[in-house]
C-alpha angles and dihedrals in degrees: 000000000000123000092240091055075047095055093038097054092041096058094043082058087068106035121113099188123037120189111182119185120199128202130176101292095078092051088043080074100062088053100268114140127228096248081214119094128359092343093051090061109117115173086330097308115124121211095251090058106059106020083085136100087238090061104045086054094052109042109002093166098063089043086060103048090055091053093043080057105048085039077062098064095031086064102060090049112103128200100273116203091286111062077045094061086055088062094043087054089053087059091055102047127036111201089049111152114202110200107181132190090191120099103195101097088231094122086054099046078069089067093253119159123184089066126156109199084191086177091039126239134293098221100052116078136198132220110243093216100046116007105247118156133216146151125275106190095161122124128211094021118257088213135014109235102032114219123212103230089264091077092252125113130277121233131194106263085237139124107239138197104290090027146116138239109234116263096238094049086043100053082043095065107049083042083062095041092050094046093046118093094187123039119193119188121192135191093347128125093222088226095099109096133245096027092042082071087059106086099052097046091051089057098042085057082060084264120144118229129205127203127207107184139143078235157355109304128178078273085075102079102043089045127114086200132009131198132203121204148053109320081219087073105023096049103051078044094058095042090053096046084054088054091050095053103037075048085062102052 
């Protein structure tokens, strides 16, 4: 065991409150793409084209088929051991807040509670009139575009480009950063704004922040311990090195 791993599991024994934040790189591992770059391209449509209000008003119908496709792939994705050792960590400590990036309802489908979708969720849906909310588990589709049974559009319960998160989720989630003594983040870039702020603020409150990441991010230099590697692997390994010493006391 390394004697950043070390570091990184003795100060989680004496943590009271634990905030972890997830990005893409832990769904990555269960065989989601990005969406950004290369892997984001759909019929020549990038992400950043079609995940916006202005394109939903103007061509809702191309906009859902990309998410019904996207929804595709996202479906046959199952929790890795990651996304387990989330849950496990729950278990171990009770006041355990999950603020996720990710929108792929993967961390949910563990049993976790205490979840943050801070971008929303792909399978929920709102109704475009009045705001409702439910679950759209179909795929593929039925219809594109999808109608609430008022007659209005649906739209992905999601935050896009030129949005907004929602005030309450919003508040939520620095209440959880303020409270936590320990962050852990965990396969994000700490580019994304506001949770890329985290880190910094959490140590400038005396926490102490651990980073799990393939490689050096912007995270790096505000970390207490970093961590280099897949969160399938790190994290288990974590949680098992917190068994063994509890074990021994």
């Amino acid at each position: 065991m390394s004697n950043e791993m070390e570091r990184a599991i003795e100060r989680l024994r004496t943590t009271k409150s634990l905030l972890v934040i997830t990005g893409a790189g832990i769904s990555a591992e269960s065989g989601i793409p990005t969406f950004r770059g290369d892997d984001g391209l759909w019929q020549n449509y990038r992400a950043e084209e079609l995940a916006t209000p202005w394109a939903f008003e103007r061509d809702p119908v191309t906009v859902w088929k990309w998410y019904d496709w996207r929804r595709g792939i996202i479906g046959k994705a199952e929790p890795n051991p990651g996304h387990h050792a989330i849950k496990r960590l729950e278990e171990m400590f009770p006041g355990l807040f999950l603020i996720t990036q990710n929108v792929d309802g993967l961390h949910g489908r563990t049993g976790i509670k205490n979840i943050i979708e801070i971008h929303g969720n792909l399978w929920r849906v709102r109704c475009s009139r009045d705001g409702r909310t439910s679950m759209l588990m179909d795929v593929p589709l039925k219809s594109i575009p999808p109608r609430c049974e008022c007659g209005e559009l649906l739209r992905p319960d999601v935050v896009w480009f030129g949005e907004s998160i929602l005030s309450d989720v919003l508040q939520m989630s620095y209440n959880a950063m303020s409270l936590c003594d320990t962050l852990m983040v965990v396969g994000t870039s700490g580019v994304v704004y506001p949770v890329a702020s985290f880190p910094e603020n959490v140590k400038g409150n005396g926490g102490f922040v651990i980073e799990v990441n393939l490689e050096p991010t912007p995270i790096t230099n505000v970390a207490d311990v970093s961590l280099f590697g897949k969160s399938g692997d790190i994290l288990p390994a974590i949680v098992e090195g917190i068994v063994r010493q509890q074990a021994k006391n």
